[in-house]
C-alpha positions as a Markdown table, in Angstrom:
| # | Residue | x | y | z |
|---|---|---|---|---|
| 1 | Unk | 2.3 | 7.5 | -25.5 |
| 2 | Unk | 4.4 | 5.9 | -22.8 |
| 3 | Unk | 3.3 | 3.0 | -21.2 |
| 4 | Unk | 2.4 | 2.0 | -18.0 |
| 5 | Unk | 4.5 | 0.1 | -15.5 |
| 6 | Unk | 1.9 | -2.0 | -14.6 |
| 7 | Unk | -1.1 | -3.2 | -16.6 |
| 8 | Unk | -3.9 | -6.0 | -15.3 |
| 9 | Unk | -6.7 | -6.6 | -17.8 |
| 10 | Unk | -9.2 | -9.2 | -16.8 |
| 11 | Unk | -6.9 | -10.9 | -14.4 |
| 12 | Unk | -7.8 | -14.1 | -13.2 |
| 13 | Unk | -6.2 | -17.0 | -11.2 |
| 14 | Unk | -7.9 | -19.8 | -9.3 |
| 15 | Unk | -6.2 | -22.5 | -6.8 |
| 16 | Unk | -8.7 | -25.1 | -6.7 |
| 17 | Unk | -12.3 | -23.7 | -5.0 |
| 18 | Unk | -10.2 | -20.5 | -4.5 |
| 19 | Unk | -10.5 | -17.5 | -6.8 |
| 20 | Unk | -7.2 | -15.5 | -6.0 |
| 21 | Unk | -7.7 | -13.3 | -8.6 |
| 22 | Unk | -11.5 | -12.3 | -10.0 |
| 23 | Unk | -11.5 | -10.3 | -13.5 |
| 24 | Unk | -8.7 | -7.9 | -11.6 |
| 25 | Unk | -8.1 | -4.4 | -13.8 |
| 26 | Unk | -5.6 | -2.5 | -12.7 |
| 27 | Unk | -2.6 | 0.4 | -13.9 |
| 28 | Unk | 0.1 | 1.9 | -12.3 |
| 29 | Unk | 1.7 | 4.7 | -14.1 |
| 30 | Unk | 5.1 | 4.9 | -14.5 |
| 31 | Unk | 7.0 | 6.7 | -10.9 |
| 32 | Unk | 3.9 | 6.3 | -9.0 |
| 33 | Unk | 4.2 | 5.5 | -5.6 |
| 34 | Unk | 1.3 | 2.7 | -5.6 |
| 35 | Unk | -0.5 | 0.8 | -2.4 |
| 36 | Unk | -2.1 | -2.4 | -2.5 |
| 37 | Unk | -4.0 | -3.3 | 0.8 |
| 38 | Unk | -6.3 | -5.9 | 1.4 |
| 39 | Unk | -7.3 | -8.4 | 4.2 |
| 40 | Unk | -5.4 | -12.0 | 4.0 |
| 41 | Unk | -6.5 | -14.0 | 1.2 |
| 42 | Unk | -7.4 | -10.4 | -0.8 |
| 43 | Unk | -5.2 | -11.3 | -3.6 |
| 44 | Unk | -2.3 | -9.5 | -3.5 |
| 45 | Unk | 0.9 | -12.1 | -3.2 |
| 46 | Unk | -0.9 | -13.9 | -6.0 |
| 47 | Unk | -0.5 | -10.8 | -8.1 |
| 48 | Unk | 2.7 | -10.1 | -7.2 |
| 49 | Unk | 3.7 | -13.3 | -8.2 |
| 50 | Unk | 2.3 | -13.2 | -11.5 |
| 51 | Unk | 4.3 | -9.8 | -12.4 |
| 52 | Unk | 7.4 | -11.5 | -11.3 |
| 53 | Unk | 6.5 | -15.3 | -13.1 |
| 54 | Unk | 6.0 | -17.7 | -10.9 |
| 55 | Unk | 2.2 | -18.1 | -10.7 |
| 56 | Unk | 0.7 | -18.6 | -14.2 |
| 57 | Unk | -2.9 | -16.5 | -14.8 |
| 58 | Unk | -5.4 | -18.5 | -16.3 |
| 59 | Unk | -6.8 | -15.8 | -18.3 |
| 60 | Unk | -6.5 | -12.1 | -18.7 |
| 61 | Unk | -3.5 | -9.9 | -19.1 |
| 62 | Unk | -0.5 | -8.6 | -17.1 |
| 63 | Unk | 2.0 | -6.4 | -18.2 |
| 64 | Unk | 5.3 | -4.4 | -17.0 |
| 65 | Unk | 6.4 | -1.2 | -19.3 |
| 66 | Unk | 4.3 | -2.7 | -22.0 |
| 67 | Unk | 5.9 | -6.3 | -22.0 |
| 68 | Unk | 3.9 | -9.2 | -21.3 |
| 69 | Unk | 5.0 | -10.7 | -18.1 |
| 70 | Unk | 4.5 | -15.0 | -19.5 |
| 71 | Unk | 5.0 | -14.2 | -23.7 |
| 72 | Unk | 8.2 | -11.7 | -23.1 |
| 73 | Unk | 9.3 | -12.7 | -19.5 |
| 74 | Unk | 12.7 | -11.8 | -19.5 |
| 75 | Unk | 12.2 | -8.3 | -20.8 |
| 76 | Unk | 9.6 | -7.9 | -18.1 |
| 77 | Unk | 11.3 | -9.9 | -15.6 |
| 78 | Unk | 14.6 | -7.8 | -16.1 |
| 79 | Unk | 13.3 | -4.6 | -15.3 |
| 80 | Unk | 11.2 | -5.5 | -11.3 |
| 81 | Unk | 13.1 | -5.9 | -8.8 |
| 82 | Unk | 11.6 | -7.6 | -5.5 |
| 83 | Unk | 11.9 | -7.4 | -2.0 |
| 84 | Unk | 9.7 | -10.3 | -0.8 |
| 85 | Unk | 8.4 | -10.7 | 2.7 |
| 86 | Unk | 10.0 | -14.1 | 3.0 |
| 87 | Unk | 13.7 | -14.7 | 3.5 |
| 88 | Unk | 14.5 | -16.8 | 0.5 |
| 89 | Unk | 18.0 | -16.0 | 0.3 |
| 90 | Unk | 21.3 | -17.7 | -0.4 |
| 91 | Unk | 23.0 | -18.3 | 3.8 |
| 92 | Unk | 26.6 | -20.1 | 2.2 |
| 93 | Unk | 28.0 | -17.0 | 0.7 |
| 94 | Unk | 29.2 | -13.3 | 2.1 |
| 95 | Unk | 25.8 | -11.2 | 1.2 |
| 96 | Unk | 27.8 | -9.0 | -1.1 |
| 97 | Unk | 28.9 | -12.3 | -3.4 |
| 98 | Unk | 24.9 | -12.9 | -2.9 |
| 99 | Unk | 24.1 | -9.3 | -4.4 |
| 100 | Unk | 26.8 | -10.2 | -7.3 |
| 101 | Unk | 25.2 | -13.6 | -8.6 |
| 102 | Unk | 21.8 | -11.6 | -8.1 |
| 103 | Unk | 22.9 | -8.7 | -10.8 |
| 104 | Unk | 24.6 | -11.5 | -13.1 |
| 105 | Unk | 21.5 | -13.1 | -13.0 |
| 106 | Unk | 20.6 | -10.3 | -14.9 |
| 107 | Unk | 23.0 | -10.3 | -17.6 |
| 108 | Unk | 25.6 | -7.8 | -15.6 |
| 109 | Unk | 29.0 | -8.5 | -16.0 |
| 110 | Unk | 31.6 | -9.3 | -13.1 |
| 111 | Unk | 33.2 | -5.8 | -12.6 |
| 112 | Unk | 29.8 | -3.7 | -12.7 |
| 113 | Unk | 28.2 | -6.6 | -10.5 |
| 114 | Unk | 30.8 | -5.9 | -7.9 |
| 115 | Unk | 30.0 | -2.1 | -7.9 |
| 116 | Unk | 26.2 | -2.5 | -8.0 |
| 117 | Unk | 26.5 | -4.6 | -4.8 |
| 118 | Unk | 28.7 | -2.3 | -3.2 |
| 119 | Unk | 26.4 | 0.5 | -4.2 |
| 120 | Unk | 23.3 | -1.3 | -3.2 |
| 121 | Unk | 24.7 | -2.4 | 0.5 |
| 122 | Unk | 26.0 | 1.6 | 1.1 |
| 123 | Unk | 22.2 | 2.4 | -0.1 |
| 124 | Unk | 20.7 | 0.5 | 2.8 |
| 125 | Unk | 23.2 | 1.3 | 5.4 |
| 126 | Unk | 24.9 | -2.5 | 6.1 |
| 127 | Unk | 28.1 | -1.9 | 3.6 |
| 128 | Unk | 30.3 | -2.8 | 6.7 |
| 129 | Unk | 28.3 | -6.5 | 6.8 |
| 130 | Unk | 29.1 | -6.8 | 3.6 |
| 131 | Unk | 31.2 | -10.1 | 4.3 |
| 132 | Unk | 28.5 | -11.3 | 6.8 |
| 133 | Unk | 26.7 | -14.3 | 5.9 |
| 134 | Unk | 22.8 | -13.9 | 5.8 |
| 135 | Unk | 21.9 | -15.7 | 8.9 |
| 136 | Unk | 24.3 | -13.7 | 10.8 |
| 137 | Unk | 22.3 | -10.8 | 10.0 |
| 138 | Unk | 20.0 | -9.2 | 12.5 |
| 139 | Unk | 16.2 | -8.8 | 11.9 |
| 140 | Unk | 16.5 | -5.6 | 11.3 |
| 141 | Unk | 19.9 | -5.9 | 8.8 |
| 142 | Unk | 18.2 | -8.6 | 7.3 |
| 143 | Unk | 15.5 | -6.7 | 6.0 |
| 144 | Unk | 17.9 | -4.4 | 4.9 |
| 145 | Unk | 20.3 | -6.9 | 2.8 |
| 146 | Unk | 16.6 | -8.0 | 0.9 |
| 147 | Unk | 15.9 | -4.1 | -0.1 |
| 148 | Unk | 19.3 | -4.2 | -1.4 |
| 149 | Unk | 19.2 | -7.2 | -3.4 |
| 150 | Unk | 16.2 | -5.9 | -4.6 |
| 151 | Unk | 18.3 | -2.8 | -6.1 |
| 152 | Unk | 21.5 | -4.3 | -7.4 |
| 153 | Unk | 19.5 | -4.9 | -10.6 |
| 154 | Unk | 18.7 | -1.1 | -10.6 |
| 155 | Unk | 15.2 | -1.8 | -11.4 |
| 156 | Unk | 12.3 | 0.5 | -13.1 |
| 157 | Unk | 10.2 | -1.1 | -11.2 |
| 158 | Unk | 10.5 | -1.9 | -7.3 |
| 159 | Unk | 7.8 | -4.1 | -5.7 |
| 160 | Unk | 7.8 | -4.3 | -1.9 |
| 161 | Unk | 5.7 | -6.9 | -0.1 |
| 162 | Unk | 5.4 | -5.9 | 3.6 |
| 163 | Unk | 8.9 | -4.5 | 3.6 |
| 164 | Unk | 8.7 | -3.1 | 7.0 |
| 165 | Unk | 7.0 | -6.0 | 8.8 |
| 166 | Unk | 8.2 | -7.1 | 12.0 |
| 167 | Unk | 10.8 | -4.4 | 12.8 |
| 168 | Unk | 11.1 | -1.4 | 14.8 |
| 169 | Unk | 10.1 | 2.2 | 14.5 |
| 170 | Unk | 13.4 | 4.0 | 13.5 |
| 171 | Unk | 13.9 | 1.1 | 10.7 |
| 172 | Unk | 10.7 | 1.3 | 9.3 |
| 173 | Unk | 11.6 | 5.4 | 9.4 |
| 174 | Unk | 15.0 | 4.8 | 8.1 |
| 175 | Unk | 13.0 | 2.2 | 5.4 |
| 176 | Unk | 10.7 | 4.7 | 3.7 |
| 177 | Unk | 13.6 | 6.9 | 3.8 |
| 178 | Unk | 15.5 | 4.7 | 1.5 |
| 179 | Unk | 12.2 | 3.8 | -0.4 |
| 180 | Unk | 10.9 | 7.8 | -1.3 |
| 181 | Unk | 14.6 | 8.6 | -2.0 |
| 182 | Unk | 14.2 | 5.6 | -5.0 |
| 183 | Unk | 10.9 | 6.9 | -6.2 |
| 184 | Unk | 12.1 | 10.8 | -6.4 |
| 185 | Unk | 14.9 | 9.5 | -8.5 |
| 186 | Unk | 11.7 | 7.6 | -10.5 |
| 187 | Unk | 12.1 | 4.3 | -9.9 |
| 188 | Unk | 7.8 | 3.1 | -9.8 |
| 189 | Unk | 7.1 | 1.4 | -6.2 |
| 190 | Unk | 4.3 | -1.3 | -5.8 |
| 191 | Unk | 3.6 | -1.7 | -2.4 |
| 192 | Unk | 1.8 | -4.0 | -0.5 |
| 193 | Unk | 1.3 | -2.9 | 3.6 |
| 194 | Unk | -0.8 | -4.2 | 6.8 |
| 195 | Unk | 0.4 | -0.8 | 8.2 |
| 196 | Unk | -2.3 | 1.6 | 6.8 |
| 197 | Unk | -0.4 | 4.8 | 8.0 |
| 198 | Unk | 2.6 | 3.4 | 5.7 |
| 199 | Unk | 0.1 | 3.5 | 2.5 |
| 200 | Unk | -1.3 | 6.7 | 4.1 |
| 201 | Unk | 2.2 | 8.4 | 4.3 |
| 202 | Unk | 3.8 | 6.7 | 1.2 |
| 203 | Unk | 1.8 | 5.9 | -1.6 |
| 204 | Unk | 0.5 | 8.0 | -4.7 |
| 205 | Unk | -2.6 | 6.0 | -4.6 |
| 206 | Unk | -3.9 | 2.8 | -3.0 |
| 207 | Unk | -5.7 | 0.1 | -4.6 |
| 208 | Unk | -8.1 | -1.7 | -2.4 |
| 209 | Unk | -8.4 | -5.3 | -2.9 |
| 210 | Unk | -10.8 | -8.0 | -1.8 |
| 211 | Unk | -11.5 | -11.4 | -2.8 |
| 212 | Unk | -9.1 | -11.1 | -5.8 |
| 213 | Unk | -10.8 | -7.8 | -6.8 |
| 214 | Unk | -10.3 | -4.3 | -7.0 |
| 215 | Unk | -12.8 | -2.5 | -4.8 |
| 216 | Unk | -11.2 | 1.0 | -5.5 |
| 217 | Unk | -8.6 | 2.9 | -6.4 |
| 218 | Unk | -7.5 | 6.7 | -5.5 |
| 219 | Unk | -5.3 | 9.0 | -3.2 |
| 220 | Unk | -5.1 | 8.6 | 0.4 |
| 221 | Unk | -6.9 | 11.5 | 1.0 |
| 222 | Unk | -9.5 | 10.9 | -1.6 |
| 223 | Unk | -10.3 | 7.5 | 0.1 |
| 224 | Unk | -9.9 | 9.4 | 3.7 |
| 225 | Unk | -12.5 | 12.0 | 2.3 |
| 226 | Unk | -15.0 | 9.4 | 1.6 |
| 227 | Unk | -15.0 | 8.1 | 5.2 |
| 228 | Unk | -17.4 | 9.4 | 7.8 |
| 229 | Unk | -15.9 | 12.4 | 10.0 |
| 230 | Unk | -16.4 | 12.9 | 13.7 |
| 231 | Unk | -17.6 | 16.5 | 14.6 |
| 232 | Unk | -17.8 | 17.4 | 18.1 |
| 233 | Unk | -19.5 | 20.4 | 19.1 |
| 234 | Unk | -19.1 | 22.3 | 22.8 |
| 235 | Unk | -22.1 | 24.0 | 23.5 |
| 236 | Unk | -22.8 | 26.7 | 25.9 |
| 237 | Unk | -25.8 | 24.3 | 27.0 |
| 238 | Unk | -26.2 | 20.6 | 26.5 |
| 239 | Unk | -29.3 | 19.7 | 25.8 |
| 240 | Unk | -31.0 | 17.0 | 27.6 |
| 241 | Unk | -31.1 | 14.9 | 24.7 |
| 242 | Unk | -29.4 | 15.1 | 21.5 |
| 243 | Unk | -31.2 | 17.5 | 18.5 |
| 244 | Unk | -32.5 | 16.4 | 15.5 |
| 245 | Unk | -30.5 | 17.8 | 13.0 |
| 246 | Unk | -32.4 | 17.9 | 9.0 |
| 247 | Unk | -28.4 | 18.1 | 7.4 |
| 248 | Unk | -27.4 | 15.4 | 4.5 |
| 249 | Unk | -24.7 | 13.3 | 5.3 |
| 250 | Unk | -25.4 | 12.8 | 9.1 |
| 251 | Unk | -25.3 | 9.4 | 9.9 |
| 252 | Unk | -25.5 | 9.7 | 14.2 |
| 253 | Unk | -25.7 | 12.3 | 16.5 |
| 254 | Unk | -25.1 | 11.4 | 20.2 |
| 255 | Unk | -24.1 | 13.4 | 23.1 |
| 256 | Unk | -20.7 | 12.0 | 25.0 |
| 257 | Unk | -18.6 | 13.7 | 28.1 |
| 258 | Unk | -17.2 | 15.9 | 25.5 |
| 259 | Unk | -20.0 | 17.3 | 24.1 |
| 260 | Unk | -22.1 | 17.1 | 20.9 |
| 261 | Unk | -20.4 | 14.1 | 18.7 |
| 262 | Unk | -22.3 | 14.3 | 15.1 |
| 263 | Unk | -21.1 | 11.6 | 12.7 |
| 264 | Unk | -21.0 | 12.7 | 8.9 |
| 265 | Unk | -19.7 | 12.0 | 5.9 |
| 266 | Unk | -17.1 | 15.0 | 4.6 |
| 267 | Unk | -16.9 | 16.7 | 7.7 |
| 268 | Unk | -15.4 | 19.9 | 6.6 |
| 269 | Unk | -18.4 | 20.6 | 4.4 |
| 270 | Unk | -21.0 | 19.8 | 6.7 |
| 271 | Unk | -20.0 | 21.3 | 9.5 |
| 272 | Unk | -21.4 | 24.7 | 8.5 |
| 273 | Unk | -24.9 | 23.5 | 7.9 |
| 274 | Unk | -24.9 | 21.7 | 11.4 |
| 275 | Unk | -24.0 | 25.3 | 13.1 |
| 276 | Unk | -26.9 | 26.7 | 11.1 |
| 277 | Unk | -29.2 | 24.5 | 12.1 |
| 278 | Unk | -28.1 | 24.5 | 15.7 |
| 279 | Unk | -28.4 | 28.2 | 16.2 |
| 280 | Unk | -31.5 | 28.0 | 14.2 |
| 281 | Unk | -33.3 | 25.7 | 16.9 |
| 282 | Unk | -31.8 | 28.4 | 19.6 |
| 283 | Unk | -27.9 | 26.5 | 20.6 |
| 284 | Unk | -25.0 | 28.0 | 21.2 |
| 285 | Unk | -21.8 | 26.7 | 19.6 |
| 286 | Unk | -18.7 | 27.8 | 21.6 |
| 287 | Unk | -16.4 | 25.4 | 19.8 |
| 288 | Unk | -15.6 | 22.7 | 17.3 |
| 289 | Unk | -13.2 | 19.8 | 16.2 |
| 290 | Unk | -13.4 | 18.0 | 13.1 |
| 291 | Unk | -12.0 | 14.5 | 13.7 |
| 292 | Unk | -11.3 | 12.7 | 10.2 |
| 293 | Unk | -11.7 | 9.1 | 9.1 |
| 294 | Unk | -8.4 | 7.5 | 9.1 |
| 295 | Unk | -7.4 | 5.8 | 6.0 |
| 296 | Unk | -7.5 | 2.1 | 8.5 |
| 297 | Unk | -11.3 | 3.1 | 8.8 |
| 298 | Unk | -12.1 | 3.5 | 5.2 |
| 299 | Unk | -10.5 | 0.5 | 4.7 |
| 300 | Unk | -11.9 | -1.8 | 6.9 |
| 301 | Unk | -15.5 | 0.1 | 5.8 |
| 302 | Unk | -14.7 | -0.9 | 2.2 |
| 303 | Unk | -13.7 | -4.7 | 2.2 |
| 304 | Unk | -17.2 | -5.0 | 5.0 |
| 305 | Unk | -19.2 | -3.5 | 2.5 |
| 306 | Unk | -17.9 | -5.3 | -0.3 |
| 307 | Unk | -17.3 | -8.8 | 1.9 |
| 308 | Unk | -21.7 | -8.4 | 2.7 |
| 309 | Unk | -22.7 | -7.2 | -0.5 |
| 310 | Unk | -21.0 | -10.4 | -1.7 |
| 311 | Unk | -22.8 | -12.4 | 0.7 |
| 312 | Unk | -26.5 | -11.2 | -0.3 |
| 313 | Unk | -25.8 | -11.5 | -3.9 |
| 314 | Unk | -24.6 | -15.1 | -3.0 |
């Protein structure tokens, strides 16, 4: 049975009156394309930097390909590589010498070093910087240079904490590029992303996170199916006021400028029975567009819900 790349079992880690991480369970299959979003304070840098070993759990579990990140840490550590969202990077030397003590770090020797840094700078597109120091790197270069010191260990697994944050379109284009091409090859990506249409356009399946828990886990379009649709209806007449429509999973109906908006969970399947029952009480539906829940509204709908529910149990 092969094992997962990542594996959280009763997770927990608390900074004073702060519980960072609350009974977490979590697995990420190996060459998944995985999403963690949360609000600030959900959890998941702390994580992150439990895989990696610098935040020690308290108790619980966390492993990577079956090795336990604190009891075999080098066999774990050995196979992540991270691109942080800090720059925490060596500025006194060219970035390729950088890339080469990163790989020896690892246990690479001097010549294949050399070639994985070369390899890793083509990757990202900045091989002519290559004898650049850090901070005479652009923004945009230097997010490049921490992607690629992220690969010169040519890692099974690649975690990326807001990798695309601060730059502009075409890089965070020419960045997911870069970053599908690694997974198709099956190198497994953990992401963590404030830019919901990146998780939405990327990522095998999300985790949600809040308050050092998992709320849920499942596709993008599972989560997105699970929202509440819009479905506006043209009708040869409005009404006066807005019918009462007997369907389940109608949460509002209002009318706007541009007709009859109904609110309802799965749109695509309800949308039948609200024609039915609007030619049944005598309307006439000339058109209709379905208007689905983005994943940024699920989202924010799921940590709410989760943030009161908290709250009354409290």
């Amino acid at each position: 049975m092969t094992e997962p790349a990542i594996r959280a079992s009763g997770l927990g880690k608390r900074y004073g009156d702060v519980q960072a991480l609350d009974d977490l369970e979590l697995t990420v299959e190996q060459g998944e394309f995985f999403g963690l979003l949360g609000p600030n304070g959900a959890g998941k840098t702390t994580f992150i930097n439990t895989l990696v070993g610098l935040v020690h759990k308290d108790q619980g579990t966390a492993e990577v390909f079956g090795f336990d990140v604190e009891d075999d840490y080098r066999e774990a550590r050995d196979r992540i590589g991270v691109a942080p969202q800090e720059f925490n990077v060596d500025r006194f030397f060219p970035i390729i010498e950088v890339l080469e003590h990163k790989a020896g770090y690892h246990g690479i020797g001097r010549a294949e070093a050399r070639e994985r840094a070369e390899d890793a700078l083509k990757t990202v597109g900045i091989w002519d910087k290559r004898d650049t120091r850090f901070d005479w790197l652009s923004g945009g270069m230097k997010r490049r240079f921490v992607l690629a010191r992220a690969l010169v260990s040519d890692p099974d697994l690649l975690i990326l904490d807001e990798p695309t944050a601060g730059v502009d379109v075409q890089l965070r284009h020419d960045l997911w590029d870069i970053i599908n091409r690694m997974n198709d090859a099956g190198t497994t990506i953990l992401l963590t992303t404030h830019y919901i249409e990146e998780a939405e356009r990327l990522c095998d399946r999300v985790a949600i996170m809040d308050d050092g828990r998992k709320v849920e886990v499942a596709t993008p379009d599972d989560l997105m199916a699970r929202g509440t649709d819009t479905i506006v209806l043209d009708l040869a007449e409005l009404p006066r006021t807005a019918p009462r429509l007997d369907v389940e999973g109608i949460t509002d109906v209002e009318l706007t400028d541009e007709g009859l908006a109904v609110t309802a969970m799965g749109g695509s399947q309800t949308a039948p029975a609200i024609m039915r029952e609007l030619e049944a009480q005598g309307h006439t539906v000339t058109s209709l567009d379905i208007r689905r829940a983005s994943l940024e509204e699920v989202f924010v709908d799921m940590t709410r819900d989760d943030r009161e529910y908290a709250e009354v149990s409290a």
